[in-house]
MIDOSE-1310 file (N, C-alpha, C; in nm, 2 decimals, decimal comma, always signed):
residues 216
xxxx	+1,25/-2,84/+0,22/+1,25/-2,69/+0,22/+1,37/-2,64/+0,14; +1,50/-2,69/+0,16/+1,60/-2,67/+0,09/+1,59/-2,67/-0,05; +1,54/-2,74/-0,12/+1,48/-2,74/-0,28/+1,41/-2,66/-0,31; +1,31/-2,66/-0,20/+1,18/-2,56/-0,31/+1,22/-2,41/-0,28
xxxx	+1,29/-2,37/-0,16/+1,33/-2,26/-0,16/+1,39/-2,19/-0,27; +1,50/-2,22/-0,34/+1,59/-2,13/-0,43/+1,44/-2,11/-0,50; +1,38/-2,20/-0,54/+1,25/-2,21/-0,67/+1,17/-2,12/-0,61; +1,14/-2,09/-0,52/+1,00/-1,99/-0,45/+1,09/-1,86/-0,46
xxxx	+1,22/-1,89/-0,44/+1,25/-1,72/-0,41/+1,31/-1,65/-0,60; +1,30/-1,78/-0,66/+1,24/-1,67/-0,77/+1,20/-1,62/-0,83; +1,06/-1,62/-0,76/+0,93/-1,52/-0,76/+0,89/-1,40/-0,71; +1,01/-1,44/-0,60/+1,02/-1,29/-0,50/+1,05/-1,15/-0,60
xxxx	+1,13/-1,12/-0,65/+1,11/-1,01/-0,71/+0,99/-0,94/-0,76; +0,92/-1,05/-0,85/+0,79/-0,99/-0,89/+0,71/-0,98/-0,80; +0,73/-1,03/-0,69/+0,63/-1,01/-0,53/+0,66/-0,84/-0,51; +0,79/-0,84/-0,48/+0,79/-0,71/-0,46/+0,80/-0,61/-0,53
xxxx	+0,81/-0,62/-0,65/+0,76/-0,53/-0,75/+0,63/-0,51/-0,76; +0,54/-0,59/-0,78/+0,42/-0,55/-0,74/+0,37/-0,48/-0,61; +0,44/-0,52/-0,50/+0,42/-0,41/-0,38/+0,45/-0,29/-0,41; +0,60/-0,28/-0,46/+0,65/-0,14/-0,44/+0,61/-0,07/-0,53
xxxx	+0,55/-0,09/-0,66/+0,48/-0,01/-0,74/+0,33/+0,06/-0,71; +0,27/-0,08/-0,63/+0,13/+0,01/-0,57/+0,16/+0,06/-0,45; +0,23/+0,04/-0,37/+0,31/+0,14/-0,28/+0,30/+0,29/-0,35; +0,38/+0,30/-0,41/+0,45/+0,39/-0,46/+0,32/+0,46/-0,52
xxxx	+0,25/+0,38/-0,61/+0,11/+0,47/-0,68/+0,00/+0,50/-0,55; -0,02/+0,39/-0,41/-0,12/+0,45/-0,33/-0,11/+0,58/-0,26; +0,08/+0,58/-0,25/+0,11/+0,69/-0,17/+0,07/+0,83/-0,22; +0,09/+0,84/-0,32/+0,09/+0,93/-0,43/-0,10/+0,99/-0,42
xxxx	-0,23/+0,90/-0,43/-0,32/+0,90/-0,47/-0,37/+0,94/-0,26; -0,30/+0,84/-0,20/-0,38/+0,91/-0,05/-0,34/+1,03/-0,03; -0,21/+1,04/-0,04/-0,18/+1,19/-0,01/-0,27/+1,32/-0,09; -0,33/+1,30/-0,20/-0,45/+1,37/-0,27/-0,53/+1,37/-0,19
xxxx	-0,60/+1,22/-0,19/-0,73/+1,22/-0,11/-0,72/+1,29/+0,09; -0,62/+1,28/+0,13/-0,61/+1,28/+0,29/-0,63/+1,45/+0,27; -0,52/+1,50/+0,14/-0,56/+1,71/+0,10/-0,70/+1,70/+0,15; -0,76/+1,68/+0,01/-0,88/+1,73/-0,01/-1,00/+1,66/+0,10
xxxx	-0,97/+1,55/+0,22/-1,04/+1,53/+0,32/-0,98/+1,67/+0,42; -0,92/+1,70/+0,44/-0,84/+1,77/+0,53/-0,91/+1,94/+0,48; -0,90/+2,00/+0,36/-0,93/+2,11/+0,33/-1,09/+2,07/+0,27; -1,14/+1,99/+0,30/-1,28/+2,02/+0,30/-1,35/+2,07/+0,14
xxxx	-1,29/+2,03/+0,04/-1,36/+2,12/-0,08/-1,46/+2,01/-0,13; -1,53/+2,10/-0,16/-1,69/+2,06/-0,16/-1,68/+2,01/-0,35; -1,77/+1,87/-0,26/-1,77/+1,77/-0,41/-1,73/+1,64/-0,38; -1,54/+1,74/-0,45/-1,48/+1,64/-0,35/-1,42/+1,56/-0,19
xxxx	-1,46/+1,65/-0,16/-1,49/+1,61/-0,02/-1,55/+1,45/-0,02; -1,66/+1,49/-0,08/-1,82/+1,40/-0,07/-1,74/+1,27/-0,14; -1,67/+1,30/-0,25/-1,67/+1,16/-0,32/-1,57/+1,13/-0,29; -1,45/+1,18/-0,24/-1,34/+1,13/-0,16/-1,36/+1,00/-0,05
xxxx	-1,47/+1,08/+0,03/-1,56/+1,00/+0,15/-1,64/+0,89/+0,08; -1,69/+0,86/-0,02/-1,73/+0,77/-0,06/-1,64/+0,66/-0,12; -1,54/+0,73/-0,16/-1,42/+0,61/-0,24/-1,34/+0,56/-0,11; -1,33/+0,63/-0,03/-1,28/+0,56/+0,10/-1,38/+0,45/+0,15
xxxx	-1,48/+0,50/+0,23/-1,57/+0,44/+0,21/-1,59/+0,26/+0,16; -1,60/+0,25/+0,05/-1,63/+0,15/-0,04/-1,51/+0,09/-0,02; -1,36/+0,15/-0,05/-1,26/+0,04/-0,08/-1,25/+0,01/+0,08; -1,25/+0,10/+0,21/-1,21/+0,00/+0,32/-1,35/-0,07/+0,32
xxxx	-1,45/-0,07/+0,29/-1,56/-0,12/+0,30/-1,58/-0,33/+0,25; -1,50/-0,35/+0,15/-1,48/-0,46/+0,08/-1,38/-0,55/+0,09; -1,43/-0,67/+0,06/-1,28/-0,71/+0,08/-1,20/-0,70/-0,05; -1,04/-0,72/-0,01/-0,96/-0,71/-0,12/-0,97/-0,77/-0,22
xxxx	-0,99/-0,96/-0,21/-1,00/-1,01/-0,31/-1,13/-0,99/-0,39; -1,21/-0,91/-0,34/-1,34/-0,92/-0,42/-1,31/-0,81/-0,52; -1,25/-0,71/-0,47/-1,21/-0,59/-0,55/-1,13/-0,64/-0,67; -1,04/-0,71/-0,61/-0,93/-0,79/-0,73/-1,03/-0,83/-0,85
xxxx	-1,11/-0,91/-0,79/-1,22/-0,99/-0,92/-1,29/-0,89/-0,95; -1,33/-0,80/-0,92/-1,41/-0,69/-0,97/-1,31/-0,62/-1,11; -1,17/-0,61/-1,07/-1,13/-0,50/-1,19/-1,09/-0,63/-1,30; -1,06/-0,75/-1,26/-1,01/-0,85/-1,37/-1,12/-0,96/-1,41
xxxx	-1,20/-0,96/-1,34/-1,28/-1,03/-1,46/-1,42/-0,98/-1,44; -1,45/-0,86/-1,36/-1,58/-0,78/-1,37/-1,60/-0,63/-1,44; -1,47/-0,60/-1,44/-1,50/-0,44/-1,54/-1,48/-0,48/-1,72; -1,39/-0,59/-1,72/-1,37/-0,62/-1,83/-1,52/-0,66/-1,93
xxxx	-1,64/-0,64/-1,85/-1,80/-0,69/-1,92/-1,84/-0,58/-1,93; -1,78/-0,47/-1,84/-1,85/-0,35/-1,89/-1,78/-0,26/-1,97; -1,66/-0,26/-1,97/-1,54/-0,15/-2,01/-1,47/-0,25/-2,11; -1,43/-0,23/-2,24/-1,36/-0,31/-2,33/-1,19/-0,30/-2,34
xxxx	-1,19/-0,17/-2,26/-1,04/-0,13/-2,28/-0,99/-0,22/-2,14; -1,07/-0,28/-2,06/-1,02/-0,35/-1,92/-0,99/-0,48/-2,00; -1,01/-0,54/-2,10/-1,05/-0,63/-2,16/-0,84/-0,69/-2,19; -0,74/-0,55/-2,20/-0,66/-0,56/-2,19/-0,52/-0,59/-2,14
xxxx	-0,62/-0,57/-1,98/-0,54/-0,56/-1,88/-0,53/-0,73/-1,81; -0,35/-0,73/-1,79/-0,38/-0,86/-1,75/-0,35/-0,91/-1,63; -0,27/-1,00/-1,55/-0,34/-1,00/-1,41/-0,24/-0,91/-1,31; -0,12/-0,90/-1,37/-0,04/-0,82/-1,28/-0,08/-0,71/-1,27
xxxx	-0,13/-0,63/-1,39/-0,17/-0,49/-1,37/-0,29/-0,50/-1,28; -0,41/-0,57/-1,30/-0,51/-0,57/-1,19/-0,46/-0,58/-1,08; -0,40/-0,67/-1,10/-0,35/-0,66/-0,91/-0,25/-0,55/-0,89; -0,22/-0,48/-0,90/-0,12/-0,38/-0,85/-0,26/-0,26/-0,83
xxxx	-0,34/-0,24/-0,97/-0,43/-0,13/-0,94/-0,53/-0,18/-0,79; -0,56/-0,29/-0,79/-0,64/-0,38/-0,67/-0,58/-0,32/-0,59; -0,43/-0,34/-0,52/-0,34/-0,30/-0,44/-0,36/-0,17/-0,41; -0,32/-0,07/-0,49/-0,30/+0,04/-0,50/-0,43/+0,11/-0,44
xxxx	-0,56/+0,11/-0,48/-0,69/+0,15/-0,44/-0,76/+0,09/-0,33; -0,71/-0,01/-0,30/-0,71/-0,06/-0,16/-0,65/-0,03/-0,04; -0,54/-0,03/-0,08/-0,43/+0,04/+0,04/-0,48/+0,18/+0,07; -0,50/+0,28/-0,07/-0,46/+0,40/-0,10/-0,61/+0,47/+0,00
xxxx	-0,67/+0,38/-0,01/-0,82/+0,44/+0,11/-0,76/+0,42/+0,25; -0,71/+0,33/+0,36/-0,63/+0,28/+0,42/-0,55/+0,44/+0,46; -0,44/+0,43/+0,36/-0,31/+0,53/+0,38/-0,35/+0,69/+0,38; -0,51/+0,71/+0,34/-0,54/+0,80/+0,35/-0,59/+0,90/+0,45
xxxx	-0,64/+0,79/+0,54/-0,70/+0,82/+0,67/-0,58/+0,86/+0,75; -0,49/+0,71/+0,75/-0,37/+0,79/+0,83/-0,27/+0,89/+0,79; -0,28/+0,94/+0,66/-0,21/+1,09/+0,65/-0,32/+1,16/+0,70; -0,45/+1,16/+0,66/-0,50/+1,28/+0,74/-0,48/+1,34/+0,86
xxxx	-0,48/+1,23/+0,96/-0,47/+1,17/+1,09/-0,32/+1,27/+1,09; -0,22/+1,20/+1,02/-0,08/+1,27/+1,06/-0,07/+1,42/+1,04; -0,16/+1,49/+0,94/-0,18/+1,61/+0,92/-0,24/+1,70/+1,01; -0,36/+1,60/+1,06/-0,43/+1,72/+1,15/-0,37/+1,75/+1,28
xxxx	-0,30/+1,63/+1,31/-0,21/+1,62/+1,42/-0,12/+1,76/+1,42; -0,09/+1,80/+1,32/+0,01/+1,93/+1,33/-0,02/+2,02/+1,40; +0,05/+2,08/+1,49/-0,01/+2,18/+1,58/-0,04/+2,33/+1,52; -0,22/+2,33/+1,55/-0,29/+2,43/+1,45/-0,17/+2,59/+1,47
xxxx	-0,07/+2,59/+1,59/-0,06/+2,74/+1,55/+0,04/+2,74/+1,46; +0,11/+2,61/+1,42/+0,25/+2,67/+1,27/+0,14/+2,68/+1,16; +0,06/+2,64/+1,13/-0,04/+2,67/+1,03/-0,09/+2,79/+1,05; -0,16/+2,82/+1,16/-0,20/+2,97/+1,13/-0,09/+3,06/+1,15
xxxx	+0,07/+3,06/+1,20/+0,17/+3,11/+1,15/+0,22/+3,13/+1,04; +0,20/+3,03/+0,96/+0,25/+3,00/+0,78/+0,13/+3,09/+0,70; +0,01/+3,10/+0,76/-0,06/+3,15/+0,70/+0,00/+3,33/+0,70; -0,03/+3,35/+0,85/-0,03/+3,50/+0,87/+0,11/+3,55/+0,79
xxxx	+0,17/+3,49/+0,75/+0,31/+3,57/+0,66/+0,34/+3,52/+0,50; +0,18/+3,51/+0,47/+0,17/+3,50/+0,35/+0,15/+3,37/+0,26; +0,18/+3,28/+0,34/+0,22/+3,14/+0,29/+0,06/+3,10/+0,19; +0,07/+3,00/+0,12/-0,04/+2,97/+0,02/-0,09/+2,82/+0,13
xxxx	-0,23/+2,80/+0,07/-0,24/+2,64/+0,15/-0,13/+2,59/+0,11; -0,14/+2,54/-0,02/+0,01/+2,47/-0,10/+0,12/+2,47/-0,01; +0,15/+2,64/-0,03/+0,30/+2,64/+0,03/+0,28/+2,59/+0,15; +0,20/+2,61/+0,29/+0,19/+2,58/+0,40/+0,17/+2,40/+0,37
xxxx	+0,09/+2,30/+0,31/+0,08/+2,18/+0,26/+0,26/+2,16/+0,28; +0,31/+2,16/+0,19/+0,46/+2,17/+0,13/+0,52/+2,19/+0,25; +0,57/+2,32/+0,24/+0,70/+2,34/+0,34/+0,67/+2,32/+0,53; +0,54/+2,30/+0,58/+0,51/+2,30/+0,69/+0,49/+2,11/+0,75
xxxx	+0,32/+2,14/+0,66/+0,22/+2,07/+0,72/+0,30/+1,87/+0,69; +0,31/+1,89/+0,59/+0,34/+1,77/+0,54/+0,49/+1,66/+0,58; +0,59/+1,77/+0,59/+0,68/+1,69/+0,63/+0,65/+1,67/+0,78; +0,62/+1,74/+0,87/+0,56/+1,72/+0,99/+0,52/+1,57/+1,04
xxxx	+0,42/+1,56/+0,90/+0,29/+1,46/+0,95/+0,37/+1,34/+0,85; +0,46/+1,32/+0,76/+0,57/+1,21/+0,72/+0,60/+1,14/+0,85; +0,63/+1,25/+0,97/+0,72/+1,16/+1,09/+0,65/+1,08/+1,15; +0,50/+1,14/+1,15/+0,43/+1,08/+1,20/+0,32/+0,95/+1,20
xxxx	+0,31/+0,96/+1,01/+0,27/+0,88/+0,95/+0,37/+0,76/+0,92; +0,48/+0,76/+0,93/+0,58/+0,67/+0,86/+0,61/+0,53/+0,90; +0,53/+0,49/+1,01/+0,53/+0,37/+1,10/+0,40/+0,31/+1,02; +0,31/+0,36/+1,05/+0,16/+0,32/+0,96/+0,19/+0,26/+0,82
xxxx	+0,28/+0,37/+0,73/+0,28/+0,36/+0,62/+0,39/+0,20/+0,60; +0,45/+0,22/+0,62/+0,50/+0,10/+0,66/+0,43/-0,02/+0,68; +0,42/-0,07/+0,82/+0,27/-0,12/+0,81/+0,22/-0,16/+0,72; +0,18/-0,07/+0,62/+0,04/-0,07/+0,50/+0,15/-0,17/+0,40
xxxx	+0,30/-0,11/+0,38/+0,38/-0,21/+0,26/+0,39/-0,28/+0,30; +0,39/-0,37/+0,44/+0,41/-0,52/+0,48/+0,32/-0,59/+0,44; +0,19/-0,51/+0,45/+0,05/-0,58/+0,44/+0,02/-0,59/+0,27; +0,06/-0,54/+0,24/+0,10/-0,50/+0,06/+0,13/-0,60/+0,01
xxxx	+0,30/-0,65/+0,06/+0,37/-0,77/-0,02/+0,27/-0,89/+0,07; +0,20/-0,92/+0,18/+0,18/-1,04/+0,17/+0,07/-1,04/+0,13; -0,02/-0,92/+0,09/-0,11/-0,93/+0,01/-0,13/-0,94/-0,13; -0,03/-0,93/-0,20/+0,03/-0,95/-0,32/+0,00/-1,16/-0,34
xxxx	-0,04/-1,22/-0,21/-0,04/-1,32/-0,22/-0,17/-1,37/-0,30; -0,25/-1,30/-0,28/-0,39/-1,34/-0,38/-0,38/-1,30/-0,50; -0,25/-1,24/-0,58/-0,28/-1,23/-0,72/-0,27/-1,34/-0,81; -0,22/-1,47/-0,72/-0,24/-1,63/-0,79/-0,39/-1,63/-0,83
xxxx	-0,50/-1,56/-0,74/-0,62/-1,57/-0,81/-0,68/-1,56/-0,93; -0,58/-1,46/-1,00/-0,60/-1,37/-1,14/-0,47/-1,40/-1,22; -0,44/-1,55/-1,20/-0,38/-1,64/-1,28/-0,21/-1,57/-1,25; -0,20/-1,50/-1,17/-0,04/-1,46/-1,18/+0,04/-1,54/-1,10
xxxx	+0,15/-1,58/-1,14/+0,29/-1,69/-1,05/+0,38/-1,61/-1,01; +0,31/-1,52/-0,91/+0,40/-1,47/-0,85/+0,43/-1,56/-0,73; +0,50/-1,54/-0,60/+0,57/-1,63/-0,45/+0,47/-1,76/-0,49; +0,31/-1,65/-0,39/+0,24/-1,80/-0,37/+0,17/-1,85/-0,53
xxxx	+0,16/-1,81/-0,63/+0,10/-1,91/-0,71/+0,24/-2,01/-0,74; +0,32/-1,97/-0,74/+0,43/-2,07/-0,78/+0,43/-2,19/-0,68; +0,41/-2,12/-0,54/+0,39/-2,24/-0,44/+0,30/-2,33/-0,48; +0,17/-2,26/-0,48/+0,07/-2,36/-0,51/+0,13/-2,47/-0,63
xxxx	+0,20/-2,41/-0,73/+0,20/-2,52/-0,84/+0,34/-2,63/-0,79; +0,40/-2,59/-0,71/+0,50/-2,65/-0,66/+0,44/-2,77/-0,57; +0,37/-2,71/-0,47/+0,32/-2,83/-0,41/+0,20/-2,92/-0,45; +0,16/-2,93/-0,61/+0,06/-2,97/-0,62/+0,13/-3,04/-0,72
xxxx	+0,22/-3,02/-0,81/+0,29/-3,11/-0,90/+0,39/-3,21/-0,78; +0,45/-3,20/-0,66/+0,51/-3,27/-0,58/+0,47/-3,31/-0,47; +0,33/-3,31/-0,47/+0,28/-3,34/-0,31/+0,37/-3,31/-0,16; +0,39/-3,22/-0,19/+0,49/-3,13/-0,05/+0,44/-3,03/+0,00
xxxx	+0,31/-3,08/+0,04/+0,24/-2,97/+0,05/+0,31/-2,83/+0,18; +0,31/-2,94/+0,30/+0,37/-2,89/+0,45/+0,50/-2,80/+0,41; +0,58/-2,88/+0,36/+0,73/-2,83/+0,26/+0,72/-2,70/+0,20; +0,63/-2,68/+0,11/+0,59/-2,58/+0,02/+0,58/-2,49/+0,11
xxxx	+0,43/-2,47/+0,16/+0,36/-2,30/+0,23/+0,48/-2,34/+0,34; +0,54/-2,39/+0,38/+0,66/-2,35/+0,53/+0,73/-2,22/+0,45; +0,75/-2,34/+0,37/+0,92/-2,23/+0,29/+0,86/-2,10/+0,26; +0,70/-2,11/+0,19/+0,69/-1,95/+0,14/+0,66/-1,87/+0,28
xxxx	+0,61/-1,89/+0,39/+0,59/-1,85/+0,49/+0,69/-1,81/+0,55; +0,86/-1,88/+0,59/+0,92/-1,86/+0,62/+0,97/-1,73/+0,55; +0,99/-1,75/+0,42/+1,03/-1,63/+0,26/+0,96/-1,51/+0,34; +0,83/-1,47/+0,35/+0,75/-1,39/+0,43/+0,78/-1,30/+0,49
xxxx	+0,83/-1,41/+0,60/+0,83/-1,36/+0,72/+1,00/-1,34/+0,75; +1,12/-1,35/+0,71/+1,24/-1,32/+0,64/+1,20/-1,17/+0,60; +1,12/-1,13/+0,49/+1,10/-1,00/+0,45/+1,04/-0,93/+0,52; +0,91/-0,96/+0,60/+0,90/-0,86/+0,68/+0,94/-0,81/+0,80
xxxx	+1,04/-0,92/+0,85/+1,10/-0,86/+0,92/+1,26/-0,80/+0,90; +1,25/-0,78/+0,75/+1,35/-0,69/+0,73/+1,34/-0,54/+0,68; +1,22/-0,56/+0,67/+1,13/-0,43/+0,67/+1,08/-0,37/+0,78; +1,10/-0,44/+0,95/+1,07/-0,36/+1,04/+1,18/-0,36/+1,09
xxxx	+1,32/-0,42/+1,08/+1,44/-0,33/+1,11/+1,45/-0,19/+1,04; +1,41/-0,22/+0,89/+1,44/-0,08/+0,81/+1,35/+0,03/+0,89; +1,22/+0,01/+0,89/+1,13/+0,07/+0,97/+1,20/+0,15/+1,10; +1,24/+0,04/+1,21/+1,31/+0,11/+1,31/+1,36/+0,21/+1,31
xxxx	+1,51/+0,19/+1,21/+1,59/+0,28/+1,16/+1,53/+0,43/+1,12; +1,43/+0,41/+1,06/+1,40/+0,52/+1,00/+1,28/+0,58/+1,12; +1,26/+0,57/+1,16/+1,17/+0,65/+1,29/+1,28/+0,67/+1,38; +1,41/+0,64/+1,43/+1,47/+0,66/+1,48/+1,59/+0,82/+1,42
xxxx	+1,56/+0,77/+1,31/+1,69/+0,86/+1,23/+1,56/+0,98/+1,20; +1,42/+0,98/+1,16/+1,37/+1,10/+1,15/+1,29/+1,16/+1,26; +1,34/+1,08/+1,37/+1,29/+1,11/+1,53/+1,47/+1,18/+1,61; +1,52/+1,22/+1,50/+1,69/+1,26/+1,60/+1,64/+1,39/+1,64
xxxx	+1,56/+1,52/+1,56/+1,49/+1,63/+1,61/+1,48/+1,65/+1,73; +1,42/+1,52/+1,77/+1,29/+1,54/+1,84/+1,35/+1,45/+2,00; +1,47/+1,46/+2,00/+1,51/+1,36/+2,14/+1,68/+1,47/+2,17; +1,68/+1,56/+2,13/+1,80/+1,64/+2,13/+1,77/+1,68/+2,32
């Protein structure tokens, strides 16, 4: 374990680079979709519901092989995408159905009368979205979301499938060029589970420090 460890952890960065980028892009794309589920606009509503739908509907890795070596037969410009970017977009539209529900969830949660107060003194949806609704439903969502990034970096572990050496494809070549097999997945598991649980101290902290409000 002592050997292959330094070797496995330097793959770690691109592990979590690729999380925290489709982190960062699902957040972005649920908080659209959880809107326009939330405010009901016709259309999109419907196809919002369907793109949820489908991505929690599948599994991950099949979606993976779907954008990297199944759009690429129909779409020529996929033709140049290589495995990291699939898997981050994989990531990203996977999670981002996922993180969608639970912003909604944290949104509706807001108690209807600051909303119809934001409203009666002029406020816009927007403005009420913005200055009310949203930071609100952050406090509430932020444990979830969380959550979703744990599940993120160790699901970052199937982009070995789409030929990328990130943590685990390096494992895999590690233990298959040294027959260490037991040795190998310990260490990357150990690596893991190191991270994620440094991510649910961070987590603590931060439900605690945006929960000071709320315990006065």
């Amino acid at each position: 374990m002592l050997v292959l460890a330094p070797i496995l952890l330097g793959y770690l960065p691109l592990t979590l680079q690729m999380a925290t980028i489709a982190m960062a892009l699902a957040l972005v794309l649920a908080s659209l979709l959880a809107v326009v589920r939330v405010l009901r606009t016709p259309v999109l509503y419907q196809a919002t519901g369907l793109f949820i739908s489908f991505f929690r509907g599948t599994p991950l890795l099949v979606q993976l092989f779907l954008f990297y070596y199944g759009l690429p037969q129909v779409l020529s410009f996929m033709t140049r995408i290589d495995g990291v970017t699939a898997a981050v977009m994989g990531l990203t539209l996977h999670f981002s159905a996922y993180m969608a529900e639970s912003i909604r969830a944290a949104i509706v949660g807001v108690d209807r009368s600051q909303t119809d107060a934001a409203l009666s003194i002029g406020m816009t949806q927007a403005q009420m979205m913005r200055r009310i609704v949203l930071p609100q439903a952050v406090r509430v969502a932020l444990p979830t979301l969380v959550n979703y990034f744990i599940d993120m970096i160790k699901s970052t572990s199937l982009a070995f499938t789409l030929g990328v050496t990130e943590m685990m494809g390096a494992t895999q070549k590690e233990a298959a060029s040294s027959f260490l097999y037991f040795e190998a997945f310990l260490t990357v598991a150990v690596i893991y589970w190191v991270v994620v649980e440094a991510l649910s101290f961070v987590q603590r902290r931060l439900e605690r420090w945006l929960g000071r409000a709320y315990h006065r």
